[in-house]
N, C-alpha and C positions, 0 to 999 in steps of 0.2 A: 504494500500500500504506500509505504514512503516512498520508494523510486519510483512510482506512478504520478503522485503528486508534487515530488520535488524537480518531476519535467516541466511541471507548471510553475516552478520558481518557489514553489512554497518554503517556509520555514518549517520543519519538523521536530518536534518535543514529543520525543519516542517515551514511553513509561515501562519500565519493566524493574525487578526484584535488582537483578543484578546491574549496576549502573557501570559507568567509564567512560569510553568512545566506542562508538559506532561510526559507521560508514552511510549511514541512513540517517541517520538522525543529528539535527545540527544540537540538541541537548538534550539529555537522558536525566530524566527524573524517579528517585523509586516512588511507588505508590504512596504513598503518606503522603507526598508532597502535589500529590494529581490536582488537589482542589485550588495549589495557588496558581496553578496552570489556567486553569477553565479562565477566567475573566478575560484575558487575551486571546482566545482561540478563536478563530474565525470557524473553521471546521473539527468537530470533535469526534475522531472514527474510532467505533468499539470491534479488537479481533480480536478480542481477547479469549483466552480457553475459558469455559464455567469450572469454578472450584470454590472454595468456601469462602475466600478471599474479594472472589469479583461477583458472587451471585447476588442481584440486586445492587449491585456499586452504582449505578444510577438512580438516584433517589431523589427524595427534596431537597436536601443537603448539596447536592452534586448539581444538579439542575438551577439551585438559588446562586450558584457560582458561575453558572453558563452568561455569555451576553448575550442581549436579546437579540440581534443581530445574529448569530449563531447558527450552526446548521450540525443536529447531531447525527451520524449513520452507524448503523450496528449489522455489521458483517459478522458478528462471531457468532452468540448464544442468545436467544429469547432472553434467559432469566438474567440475561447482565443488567436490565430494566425493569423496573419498576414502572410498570404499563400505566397504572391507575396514576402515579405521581407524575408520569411523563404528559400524560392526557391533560391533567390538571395545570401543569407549567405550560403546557400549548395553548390553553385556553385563555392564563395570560399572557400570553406574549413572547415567551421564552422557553425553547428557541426558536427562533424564525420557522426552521423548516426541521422535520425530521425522516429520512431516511430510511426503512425498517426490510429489512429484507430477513429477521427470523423475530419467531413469538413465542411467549409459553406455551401457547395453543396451536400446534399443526396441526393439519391447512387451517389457519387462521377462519373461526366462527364466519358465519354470512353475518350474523348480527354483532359483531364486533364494531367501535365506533373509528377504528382506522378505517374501516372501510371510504368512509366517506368525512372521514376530518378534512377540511381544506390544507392544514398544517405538514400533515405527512403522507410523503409519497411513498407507498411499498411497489417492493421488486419481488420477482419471481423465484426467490429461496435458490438462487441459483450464484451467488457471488463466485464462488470457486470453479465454476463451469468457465471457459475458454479452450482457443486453439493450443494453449499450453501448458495445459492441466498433467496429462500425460507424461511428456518429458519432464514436467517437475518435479512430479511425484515419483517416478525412475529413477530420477537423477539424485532425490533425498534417499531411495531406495538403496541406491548401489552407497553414495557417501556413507549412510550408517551401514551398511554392511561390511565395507571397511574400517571402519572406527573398529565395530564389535569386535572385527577378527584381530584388529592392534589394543583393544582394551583401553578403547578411550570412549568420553561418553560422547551421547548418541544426540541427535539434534532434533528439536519439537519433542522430545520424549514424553510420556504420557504418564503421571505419576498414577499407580495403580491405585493410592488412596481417595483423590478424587474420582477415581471408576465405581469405586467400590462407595463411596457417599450418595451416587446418586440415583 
């Protein structure tokens, strides 16, 4: 998602556990510190994995820091949001627009009020779908399979504890 957006010149403030430098991100903040980020973001994209940590991370608290101007999109997990609280920051005004391409609920209710919010535009549950899905997924295939057989760790790894919580 960063290299896509930083075509477009964007600034990127990547969030993740383990911080430093990256090559994607012009500043790496850990989570604690996500909420001094929000007030300056133009665009706010969730990929995050679901785990104890990010389920429901989009709250009022989270939202009461977005600008109104703001545009939030969630490419990872339904429950990274707080649906009811997101609905209710739309209705005043914050954020501008939101994005939703997954929900608690698959296939998302007919009588659901995304449907027909003017606020948010949903997509077709399909973000990860492309011409390059294939090779990517090969290409992390083969890389950790080499890790494994040199006994290094492994990249996207899936901690079994969050498997096993939900």
């Amino acid at each position: 998602m960063a290299r896509r957006a930083r075509a477009f010149g964007a600034h990127i403030t990547g969030v993740r556990r383990r911080t430093g430098s990256s090559e994607l991100a012009d500043v790496l903040v850990p989570p604690e510190d996500l909420a001094a980020c929000l007030d300056s973001a133009d665009v706010i994209v969730l990929c995050a994995p679901l785990n104890a940590q990010t389920e429901l991370m989009v709250d009022e608290d989270f939202l009461g820091h977005m600008k109104k101007t703001s545009v939030l999109v969630n490419v990872g997990r339904g429950r990274l949001i707080d649906e009811q609280a997101l609905l209710a920051s739309l209705d005043r005004g914050i954020p501008e627009q939101a994005i939703l391409d997954v929900f608690h609920v698959e296939p998302l209710p007919s009588d659901s009020p995304f449907w027909n919010h003017g606020r948010v535009t949903l997509t077709a549950h399909a973000s990860a779908l492309g011409s390059g899905l294939s090779a990517r997924t090969d290409q992390l295939f083969l890389e950790n399979l080499g890790r494994y057989v040199r006994g290094e760790a492994l990249l996207n790894e899936a901690d079994p504890r969050d498997i096993a919580a939900r």
